[in-house]
MARVEX-653783 format. One line per 4 residues: their letters; for each residue x, y, z of N, C-alpha, C. Coordinates in steps of 0.05 Angstrom, whole numbers, plus 5000, padded with zeros to 4 digits. Atoms other than C-alpha are relative to their C-alpha. Last residue first. Example, Ala and Ser with C-alpha at 12.3 -4.5 7.8 and 13.67 -1.06 7.14 Angstrom:
REM MARVEX-653783
SA = 4984/4976/4999/5273/4979/5143/4985/5022/5014 ~ 5018/4976/5000/5246/4910/5156/5018/5024/5000
REM end
This chain:
REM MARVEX-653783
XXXX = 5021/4997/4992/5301/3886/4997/4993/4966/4988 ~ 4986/5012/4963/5380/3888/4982/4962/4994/5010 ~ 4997/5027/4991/5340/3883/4904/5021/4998/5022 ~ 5020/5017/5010/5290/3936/4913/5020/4978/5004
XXXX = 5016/5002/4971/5339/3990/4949/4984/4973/4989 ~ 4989/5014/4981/5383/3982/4887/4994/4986/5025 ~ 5009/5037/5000/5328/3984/4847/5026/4985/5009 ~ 5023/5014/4990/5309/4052/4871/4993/4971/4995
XXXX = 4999/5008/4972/5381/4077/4878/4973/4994/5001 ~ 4980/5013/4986/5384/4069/4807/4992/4991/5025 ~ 5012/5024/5016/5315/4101/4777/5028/4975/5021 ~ 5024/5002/4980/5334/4162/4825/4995/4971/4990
XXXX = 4982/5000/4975/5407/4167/4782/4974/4981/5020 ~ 4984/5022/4997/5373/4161/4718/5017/4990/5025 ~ 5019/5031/4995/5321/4211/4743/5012/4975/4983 ~ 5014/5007/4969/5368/4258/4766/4974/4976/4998
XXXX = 4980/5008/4975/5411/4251/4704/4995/4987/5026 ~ 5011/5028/5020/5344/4264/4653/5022/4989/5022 ~ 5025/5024/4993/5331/4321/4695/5004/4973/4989 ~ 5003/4999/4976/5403/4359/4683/4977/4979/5010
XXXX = 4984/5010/4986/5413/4338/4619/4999/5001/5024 ~ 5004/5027/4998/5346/4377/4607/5016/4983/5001 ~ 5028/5009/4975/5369/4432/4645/4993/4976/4999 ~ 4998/5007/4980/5427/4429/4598/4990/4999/5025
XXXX = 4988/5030/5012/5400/4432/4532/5010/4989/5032 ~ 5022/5020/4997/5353/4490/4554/5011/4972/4994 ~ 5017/4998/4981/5413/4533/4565/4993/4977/5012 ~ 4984/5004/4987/5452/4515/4501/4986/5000/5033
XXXX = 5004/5027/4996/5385/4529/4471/5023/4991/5012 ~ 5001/5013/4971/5381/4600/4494/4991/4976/4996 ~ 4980/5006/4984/5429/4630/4436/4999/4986/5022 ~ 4978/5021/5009/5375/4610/4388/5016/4999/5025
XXXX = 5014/5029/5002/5324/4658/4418/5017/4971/5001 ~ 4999/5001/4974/5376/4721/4424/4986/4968/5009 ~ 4976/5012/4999/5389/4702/4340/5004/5005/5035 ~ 4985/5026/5005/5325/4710/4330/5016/4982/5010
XXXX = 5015/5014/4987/5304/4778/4365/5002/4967/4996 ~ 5024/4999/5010/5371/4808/4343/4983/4985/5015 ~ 5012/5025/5010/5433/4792/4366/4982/5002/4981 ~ 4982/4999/5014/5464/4862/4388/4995/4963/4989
XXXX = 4998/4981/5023/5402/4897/4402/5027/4984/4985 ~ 5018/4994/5027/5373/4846/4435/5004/5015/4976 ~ 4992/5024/5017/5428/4820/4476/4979/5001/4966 ~ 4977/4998/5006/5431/4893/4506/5004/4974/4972
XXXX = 5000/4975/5016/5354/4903/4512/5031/4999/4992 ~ 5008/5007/5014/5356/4831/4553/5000/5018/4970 ~ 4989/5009/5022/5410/4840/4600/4991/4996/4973 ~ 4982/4971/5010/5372/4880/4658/5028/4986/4970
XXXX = 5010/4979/5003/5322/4821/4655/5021/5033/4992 ~ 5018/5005/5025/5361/4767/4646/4989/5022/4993 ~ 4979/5002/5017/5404/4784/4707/4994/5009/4973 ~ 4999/4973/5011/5342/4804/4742/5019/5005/4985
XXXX = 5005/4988/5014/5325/4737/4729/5000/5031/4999 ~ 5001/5013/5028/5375/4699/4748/4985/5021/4986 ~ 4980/4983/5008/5374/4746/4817/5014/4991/4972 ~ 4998/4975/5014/5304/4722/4819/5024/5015/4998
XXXX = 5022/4996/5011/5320/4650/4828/4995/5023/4980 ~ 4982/5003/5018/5385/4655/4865/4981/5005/4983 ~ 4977/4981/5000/5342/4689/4921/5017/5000/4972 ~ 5011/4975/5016/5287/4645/4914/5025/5022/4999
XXXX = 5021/5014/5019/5317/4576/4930/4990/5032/4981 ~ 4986/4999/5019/5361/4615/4979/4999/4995/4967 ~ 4995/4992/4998/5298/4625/5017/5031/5009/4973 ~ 5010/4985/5014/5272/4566/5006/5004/5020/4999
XXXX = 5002/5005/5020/5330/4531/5039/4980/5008/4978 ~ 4980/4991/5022/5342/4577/5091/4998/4988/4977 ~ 4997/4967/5010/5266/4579/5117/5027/4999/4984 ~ 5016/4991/5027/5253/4506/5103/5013/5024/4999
XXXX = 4993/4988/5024/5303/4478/5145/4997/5014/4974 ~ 4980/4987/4998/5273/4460/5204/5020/5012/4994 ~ 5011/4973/5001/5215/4439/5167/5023/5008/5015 ~ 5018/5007/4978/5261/4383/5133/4983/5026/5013
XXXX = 4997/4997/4981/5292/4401/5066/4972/4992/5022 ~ 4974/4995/4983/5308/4371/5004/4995/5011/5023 ~ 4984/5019/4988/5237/4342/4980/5024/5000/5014 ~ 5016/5003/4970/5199/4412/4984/5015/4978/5004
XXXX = 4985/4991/4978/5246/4426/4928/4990/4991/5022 ~ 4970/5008/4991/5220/4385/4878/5014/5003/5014 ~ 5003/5027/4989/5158/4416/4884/5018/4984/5007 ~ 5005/4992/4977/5181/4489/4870/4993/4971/5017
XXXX = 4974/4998/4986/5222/4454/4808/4986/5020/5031 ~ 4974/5021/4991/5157/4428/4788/5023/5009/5014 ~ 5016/5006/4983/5115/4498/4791/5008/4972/5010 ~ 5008/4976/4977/5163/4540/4757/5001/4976/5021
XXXX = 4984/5001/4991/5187/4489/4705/4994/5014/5035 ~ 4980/5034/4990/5120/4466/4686/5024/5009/5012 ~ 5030/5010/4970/5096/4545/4696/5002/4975/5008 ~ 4984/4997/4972/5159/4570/4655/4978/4990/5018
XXXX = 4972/5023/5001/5141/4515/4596/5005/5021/5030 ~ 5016/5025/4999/5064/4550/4591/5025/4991/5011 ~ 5004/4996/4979/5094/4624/4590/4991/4973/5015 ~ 4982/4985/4983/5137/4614/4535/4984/5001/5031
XXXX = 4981/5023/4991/5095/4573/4493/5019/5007/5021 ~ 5019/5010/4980/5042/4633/4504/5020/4969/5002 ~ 5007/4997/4973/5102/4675/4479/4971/4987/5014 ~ 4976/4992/4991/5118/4644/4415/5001/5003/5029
XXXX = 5002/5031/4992/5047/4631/4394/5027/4994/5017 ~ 5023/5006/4980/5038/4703/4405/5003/4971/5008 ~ 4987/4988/4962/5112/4730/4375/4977/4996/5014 ~ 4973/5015/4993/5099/4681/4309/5009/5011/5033
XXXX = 5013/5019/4989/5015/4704/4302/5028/4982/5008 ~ 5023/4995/4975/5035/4780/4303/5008/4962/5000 ~ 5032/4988/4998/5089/4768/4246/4988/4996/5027 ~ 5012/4969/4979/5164/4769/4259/4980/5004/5000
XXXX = 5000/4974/5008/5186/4703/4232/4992/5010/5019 ~ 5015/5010/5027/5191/4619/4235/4988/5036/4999 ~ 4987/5004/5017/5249/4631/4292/4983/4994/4970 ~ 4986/4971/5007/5207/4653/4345/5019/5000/4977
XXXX = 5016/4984/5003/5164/4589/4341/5014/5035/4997 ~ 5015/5004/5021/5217/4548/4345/4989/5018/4982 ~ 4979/4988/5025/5245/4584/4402/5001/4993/4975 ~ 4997/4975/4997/5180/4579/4446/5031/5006/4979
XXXX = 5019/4991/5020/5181/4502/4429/4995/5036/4986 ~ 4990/5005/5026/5245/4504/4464/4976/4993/4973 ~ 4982/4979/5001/5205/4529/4520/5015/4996/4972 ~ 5012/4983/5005/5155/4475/4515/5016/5026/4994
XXXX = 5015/5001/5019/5205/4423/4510/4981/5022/4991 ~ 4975/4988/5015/5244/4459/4579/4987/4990/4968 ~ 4992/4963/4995/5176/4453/4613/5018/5011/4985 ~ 5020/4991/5015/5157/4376/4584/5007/5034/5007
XXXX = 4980/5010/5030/5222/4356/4618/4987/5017/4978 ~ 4985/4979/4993/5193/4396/4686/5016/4995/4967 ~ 5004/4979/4992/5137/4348/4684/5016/5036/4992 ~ 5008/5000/5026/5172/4288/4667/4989/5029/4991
XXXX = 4981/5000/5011/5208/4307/4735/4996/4998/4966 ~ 4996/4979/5004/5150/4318/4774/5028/4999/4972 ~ 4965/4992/4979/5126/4256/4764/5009/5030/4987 ~ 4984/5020/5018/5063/4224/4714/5032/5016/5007
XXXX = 5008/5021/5013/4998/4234/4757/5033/4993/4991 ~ 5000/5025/4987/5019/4278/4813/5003/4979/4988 ~ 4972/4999/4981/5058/4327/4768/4992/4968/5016 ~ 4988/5024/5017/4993/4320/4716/5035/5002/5016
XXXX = 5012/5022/5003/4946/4343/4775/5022/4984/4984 ~ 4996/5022/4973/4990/4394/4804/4989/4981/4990 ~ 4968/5008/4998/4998/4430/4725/5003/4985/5028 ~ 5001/5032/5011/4919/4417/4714/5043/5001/5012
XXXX = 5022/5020/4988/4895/4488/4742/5003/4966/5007 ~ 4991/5008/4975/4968/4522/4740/4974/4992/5018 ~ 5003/5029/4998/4957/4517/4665/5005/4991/5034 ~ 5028/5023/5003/4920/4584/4667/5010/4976/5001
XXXX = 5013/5013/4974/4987/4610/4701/4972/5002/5002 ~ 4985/4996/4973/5042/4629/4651/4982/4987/5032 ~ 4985/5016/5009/4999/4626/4583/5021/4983/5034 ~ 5017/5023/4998/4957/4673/4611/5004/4971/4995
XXXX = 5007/4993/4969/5015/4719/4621/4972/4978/5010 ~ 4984/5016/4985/5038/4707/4556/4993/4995/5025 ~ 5009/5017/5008/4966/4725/4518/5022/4979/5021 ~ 5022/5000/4993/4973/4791/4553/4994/4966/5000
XXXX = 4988/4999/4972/5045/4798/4533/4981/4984/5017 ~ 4980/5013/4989/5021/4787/4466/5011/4999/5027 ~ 5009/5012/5008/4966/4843/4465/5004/4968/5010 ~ 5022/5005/4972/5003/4894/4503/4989/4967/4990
XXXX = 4981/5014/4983/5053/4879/4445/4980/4994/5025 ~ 5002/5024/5005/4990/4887/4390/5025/4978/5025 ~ 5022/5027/4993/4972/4944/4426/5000/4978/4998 ~ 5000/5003/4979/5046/4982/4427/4974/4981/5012
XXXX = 5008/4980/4987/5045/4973/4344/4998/4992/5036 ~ 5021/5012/4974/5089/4922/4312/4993/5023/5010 ~ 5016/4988/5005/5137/4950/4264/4973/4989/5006 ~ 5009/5014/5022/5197/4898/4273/4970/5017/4986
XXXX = 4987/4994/5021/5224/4950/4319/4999/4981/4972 ~ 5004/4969/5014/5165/4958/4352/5014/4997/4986 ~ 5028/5007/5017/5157/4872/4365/5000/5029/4991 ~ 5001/5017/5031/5225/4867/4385/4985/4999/4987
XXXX = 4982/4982/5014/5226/4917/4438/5001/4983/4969 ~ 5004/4977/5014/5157/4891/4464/5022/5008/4988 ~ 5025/4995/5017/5185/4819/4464/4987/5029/4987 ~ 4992/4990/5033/5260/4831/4496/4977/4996/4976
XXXX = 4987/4971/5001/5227/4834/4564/5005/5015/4975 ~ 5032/4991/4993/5186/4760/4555/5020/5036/5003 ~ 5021/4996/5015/5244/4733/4531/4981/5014/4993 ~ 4981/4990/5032/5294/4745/4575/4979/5000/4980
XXXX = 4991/4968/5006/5246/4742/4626/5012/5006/4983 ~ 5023/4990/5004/5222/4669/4609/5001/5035/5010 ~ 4998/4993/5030/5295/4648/4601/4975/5006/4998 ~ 4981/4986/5017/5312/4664/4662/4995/5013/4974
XXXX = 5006/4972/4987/5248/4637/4711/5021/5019/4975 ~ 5032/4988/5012/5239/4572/4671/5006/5028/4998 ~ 5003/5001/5018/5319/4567/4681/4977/5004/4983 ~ 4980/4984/5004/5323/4582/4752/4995/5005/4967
XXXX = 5015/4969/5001/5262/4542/4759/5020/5015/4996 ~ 5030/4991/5016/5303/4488/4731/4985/5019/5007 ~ 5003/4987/5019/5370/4505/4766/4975/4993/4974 ~ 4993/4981/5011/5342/4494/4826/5003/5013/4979
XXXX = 5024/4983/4998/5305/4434/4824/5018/5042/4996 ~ 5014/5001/5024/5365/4406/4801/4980/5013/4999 ~ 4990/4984/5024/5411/4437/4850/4983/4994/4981 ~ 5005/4974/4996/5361/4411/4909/5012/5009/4980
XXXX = 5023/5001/5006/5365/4334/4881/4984/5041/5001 ~ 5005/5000/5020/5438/4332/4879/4967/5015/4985 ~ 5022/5015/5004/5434/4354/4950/5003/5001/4965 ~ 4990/5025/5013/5489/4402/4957/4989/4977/4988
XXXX = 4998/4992/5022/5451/4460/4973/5017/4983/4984 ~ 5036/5014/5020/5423/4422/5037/5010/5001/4969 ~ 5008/5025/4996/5496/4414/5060/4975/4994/4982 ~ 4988/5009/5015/5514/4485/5042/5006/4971/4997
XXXX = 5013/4991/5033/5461/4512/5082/5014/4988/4979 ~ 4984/4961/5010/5487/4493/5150/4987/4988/4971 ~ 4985/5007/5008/5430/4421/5175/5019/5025/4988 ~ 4998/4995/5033/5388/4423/5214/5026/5007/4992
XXXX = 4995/4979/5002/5398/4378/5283/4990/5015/4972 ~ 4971/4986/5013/5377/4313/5274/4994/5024/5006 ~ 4980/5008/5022/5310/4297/5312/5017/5013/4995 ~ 4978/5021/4978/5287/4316/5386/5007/4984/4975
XXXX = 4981/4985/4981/5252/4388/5376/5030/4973/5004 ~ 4993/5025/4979/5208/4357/5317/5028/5012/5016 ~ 4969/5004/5001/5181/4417/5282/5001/4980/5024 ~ 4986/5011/4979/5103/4424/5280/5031/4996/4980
XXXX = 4988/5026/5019/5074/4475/5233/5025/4987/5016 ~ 4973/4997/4979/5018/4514/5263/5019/4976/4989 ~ 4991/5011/4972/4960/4517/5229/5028/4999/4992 ~ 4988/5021/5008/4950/4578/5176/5012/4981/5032
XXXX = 4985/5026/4979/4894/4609/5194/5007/4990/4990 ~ 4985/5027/4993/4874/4675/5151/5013/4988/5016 ~ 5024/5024/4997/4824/4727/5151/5014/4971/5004 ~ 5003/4998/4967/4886/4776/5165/4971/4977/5003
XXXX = 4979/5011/4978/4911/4754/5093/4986/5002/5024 ~ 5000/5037/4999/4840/4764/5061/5019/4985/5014 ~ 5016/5003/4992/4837/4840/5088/5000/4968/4998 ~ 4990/4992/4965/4913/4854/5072/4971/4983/5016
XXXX = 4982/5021/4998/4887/4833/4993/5014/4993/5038 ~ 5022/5018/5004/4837/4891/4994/5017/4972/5009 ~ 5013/4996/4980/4891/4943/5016/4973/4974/5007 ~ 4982/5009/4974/4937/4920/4968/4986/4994/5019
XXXX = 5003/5021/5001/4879/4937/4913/5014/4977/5025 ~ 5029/5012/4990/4868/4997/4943/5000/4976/4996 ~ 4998/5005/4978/4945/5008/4934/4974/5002/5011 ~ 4989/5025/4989/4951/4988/4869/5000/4999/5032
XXXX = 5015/5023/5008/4892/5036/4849/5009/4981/5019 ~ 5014/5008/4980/4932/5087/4873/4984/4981/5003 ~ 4989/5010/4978/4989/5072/4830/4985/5002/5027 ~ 4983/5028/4994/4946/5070/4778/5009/4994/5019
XXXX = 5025/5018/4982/4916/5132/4792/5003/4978/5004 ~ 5008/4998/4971/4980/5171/4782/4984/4981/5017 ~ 4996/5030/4982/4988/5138/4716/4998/5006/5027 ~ 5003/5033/5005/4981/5213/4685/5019/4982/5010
XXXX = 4977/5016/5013/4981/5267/4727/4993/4965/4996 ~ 4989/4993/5017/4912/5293/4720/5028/5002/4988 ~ 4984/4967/4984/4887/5245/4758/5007/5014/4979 ~ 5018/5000/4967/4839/5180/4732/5009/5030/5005
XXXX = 5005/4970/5006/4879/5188/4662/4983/5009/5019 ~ 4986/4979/5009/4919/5130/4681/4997/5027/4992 ~ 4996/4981/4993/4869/5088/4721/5033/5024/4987 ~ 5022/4987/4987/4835/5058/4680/5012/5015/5007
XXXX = 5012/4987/5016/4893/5031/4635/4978/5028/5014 ~ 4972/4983/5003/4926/5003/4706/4993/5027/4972 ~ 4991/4985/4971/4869/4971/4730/5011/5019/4987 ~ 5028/4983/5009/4852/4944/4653/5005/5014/5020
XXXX = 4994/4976/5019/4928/4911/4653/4970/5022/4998 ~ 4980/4991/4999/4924/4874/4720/5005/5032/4980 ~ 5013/4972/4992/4850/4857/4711/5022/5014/5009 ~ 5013/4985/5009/4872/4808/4659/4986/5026/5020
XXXX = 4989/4993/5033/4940/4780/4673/4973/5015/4984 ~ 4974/4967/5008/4934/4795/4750/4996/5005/4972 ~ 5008/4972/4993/4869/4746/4759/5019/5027/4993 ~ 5028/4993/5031/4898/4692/4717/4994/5021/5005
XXXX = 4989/4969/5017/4962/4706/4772/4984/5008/4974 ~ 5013/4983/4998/4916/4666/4821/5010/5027/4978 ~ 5020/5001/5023/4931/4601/4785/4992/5030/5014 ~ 4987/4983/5025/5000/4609/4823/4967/5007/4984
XXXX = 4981/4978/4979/4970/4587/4895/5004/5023/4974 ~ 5038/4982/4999/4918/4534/4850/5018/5024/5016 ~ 5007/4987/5035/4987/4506/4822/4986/5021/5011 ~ 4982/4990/5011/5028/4496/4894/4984/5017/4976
XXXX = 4999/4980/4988/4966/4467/4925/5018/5021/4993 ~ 5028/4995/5006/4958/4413/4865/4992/5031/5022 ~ 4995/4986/5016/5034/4403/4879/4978/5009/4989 ~ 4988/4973/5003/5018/4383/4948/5000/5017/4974
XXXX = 5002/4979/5004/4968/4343/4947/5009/5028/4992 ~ 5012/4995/5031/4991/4283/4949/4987/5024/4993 ~ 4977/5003/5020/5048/4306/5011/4985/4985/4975 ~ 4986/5028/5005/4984/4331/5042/5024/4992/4980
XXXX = 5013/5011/5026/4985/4415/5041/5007/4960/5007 ~ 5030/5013/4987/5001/4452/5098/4990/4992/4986 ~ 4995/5008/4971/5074/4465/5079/4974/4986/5013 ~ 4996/5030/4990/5056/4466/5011/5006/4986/5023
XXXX = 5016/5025/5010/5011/4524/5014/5011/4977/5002 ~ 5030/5009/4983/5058/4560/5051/4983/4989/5003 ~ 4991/5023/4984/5111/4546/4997/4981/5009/5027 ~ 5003/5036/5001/5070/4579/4950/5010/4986/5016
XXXX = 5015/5015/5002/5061/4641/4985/4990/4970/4995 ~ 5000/5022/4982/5131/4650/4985/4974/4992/5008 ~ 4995/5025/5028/5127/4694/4917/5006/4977/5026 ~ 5017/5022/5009/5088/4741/4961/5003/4977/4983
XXXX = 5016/5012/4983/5139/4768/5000/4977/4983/4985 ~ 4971/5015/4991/5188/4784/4940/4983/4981/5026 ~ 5003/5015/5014/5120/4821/4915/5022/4982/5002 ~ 5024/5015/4997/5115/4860/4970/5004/4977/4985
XXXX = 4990/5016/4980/5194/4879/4966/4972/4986/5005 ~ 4981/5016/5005/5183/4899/4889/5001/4975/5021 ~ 5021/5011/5016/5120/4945/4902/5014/4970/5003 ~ 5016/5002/4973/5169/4979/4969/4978/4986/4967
XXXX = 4982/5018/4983/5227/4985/4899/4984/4996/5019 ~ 4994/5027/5007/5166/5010/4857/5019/4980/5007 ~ 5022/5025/5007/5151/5063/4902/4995/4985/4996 ~ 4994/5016/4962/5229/5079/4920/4974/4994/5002
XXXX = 4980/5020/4999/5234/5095/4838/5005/4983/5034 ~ 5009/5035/5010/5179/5128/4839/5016/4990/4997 ~ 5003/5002/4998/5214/5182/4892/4976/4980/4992 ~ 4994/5008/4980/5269/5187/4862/4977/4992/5018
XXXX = 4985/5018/5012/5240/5207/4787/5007/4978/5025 ~ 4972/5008/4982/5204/5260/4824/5003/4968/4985 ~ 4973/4999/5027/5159/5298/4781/5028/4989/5002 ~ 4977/4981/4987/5109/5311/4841/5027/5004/4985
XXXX = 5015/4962/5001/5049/5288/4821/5024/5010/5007 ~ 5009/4995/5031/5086/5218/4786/4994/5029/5005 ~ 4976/5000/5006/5128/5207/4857/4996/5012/4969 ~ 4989/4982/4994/5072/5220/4901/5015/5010/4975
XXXX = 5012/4981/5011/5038/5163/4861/5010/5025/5007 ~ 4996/4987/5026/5095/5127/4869/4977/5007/4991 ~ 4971/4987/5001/5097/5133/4950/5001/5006/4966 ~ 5003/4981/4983/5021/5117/4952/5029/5021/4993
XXXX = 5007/4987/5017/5033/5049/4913/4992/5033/5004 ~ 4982/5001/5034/5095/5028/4945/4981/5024/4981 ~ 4978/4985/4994/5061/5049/5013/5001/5000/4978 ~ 5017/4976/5000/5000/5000/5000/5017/5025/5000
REM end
């Protein structure tokens, strides 16, 4: 509610500095709310869980379309424009505060008289935690890179600013309408096939960017794009819940997200650079090297998992 308050100040008042410390207090909300999901899985049955994980994300349907109409509305609301917007965001904040304080989350037992937990560079060792890692790492990367260097790619291909809204619009739905069915087909056929199908989709996403510059190549483009980070997303958040105990949740999700978004602000503040000196193409292409090794990555952990499960079978 601040963020949005502080950068409306920041629009009536011509202060560059002071929207800029709006959307950094927008930033840190939204840093808090990307642990939502692991709340849900904490109190979620271990079959359940990834079905609690999706429906957590499925709420961003709501952002991708009343996200951009909010924001339209309110721009000519004040007479500095976008002003209203940012007040908007902080009625809307304000609404959202009301459903948090409605909420009971029970109490999440810790066993006082097992193992110790464990220093951080123990858990982070876990074959099983780096993989999950660098797959959302990798949804998360190459779906900013992407998704950033779209509008610039789509004006200077002579795309108008609606048809990017447009696309973006379609990405964003793309991103977390499948986070109805993405817990269901995790339970059904393993997170790990799951997360395979994520980097496929993605590399579908470069396909698709590579058969031209028309409207229907940067739409199909980016709803493949937002579909593959939501398998990777929403698997490699699942995958994780298996490395640590609750005594270890906070640093291990914690760091979990940390590396996370500092991938993608990587991505993000790198994307207008790779763009201009690649092209929209040839930035596409460059992220199969990437996607080649995520999926080495999963195909490893579940040759490895397949092992020690018929090792265990025949001492058994």
């Amino acid at each position: 509610m601040l963020g949005g308050v502080v950068g409306a100040a920041g629009i009536w008042l011509s202060s560059l500095a002071l929207l800029g410390l709006g959307t950094f207090l927008i930033g840190a909300y939204q840093a808090f709310a990307q642990f939502y999901r692991f709340a849900a899985a904490e109190v979620a049955s271990e079959v359940f869980r990834p079905r609690a994980i999706s429906f957590v994300l499925a709420g961003g349907i709501v952002a991708a379309l009343a996200g951009p109409e909010l924001g339209r509305w309110g721009g000519p609301l004040l007479s500095a424009e976008y002003a209203g917007s940012f007040l908007i965001l902080s009625v809307v904040s304000l609404l959202a505060s009301g459903v948090l304080l409605g909420l009971r989350v029970p109490p999440l037992h810790i066993e006082t008289t097992g193992p110790a937990a464990r220093p951080l560079q123990a858990i982070m060792a876990q074959p099983t935690y780096r993989v999950a890692l660098f797959g959302a790492a990798t949804g998360y990367g190459v779906m900013i890179l992407a998704m950033t260097a779209t509008p610039l790619a789509m004006v200077h291909h002579h795309h108008d600013l609606a048809d990017a809204s447009r696309v973006i619009q379609a990405h964003v739905l793309g991103m977390f309408l499948p986070s109805f069915f993405t817990g269901s087909l995790i339970a059904r056929f393993g997170v790990l096939r799951i997360m395979l199908t994520g980097v496929a989709l993605l590399a579908g996403h470069i396909v698709m960017a590579l058969t031209g510059t028309g409207f229907g190549s940067f739409a199909s483009a980016l709803v493949l794009l937002g579909v593959g980070w939501n398998f990777l997303y929403i698997g490699g958040t699942t995958l994780l819940t298996e490395t640590y105990t609750p005594a270890e949740r906070a640093r291990a999700q914690a760091a979990n997200d940390l590396t996370i978004f500092a991938v993608g602000l990587t991505c993000s503040l790198g994307a207008g650079a790779l763009l201009q000196r690649l092209g929209w193409q040839g930035l596409n292409t460059a992220l199969l090297p990437w996607l080649a090794l995520a999926a080495f990555a999963l195909i490893w952990l579940g040759v490895s998992r397949r092992r020690i499960t018929r090792a265990k079978t025949a001492r058994a």
